[in-house]
C-alpha positions in Angstrom: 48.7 -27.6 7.2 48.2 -31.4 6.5 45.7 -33.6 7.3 46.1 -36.7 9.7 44.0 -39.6 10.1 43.0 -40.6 13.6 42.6 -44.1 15.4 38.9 -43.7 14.4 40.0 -45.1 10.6 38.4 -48.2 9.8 40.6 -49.1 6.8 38.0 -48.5 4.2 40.3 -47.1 1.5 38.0 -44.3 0.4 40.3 -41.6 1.6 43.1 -42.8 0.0 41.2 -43.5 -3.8 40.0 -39.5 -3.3 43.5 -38.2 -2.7 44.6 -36.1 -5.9 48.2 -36.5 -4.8 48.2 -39.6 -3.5 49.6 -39.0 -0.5 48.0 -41.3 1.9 48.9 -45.0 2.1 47.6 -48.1 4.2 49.6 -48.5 7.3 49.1 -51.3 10.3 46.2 -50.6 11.8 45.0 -47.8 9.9 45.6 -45.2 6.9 48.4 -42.6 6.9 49.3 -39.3 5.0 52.3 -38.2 4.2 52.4 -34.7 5.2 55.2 -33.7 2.5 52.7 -34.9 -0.1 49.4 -33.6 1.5 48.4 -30.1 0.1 45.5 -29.8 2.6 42.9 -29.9 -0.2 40.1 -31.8 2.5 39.2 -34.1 -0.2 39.9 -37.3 2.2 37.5 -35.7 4.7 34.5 -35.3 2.6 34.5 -39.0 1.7 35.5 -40.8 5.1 32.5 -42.6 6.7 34.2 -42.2 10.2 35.3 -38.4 9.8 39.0 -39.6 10.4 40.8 -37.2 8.4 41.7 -34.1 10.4 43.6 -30.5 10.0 46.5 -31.0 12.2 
């Protein structure tokens, strides 16, 4: 299952320089993954400062 990033996200841009398969982009008001894209590998997780990234 993908991961999703929660309102927590503080725009840092760690998650998305992690991401093997670059599949997570800057949106509005905070960072998005593209759950086609996303192969669930938790890398985004282990990196993000606020523990945004999530199992949906």
């Amino acid at each position: 299952m993908a991961y999703q990033i929660s309102d927590e996200c503080v725009k840092c841009g760690a998650c998305a320089e992690e991401c093997p398969v670059s599949a997570i982009s800057e949106g509005d008001t905070k960072f998005q993954i593209d759950a086609d894209t996303c192969v669930s590998c938790g890398a985004c997780a282990g990196v993000c400062p606020v523990g945004a990234p999530a199992e949906a």
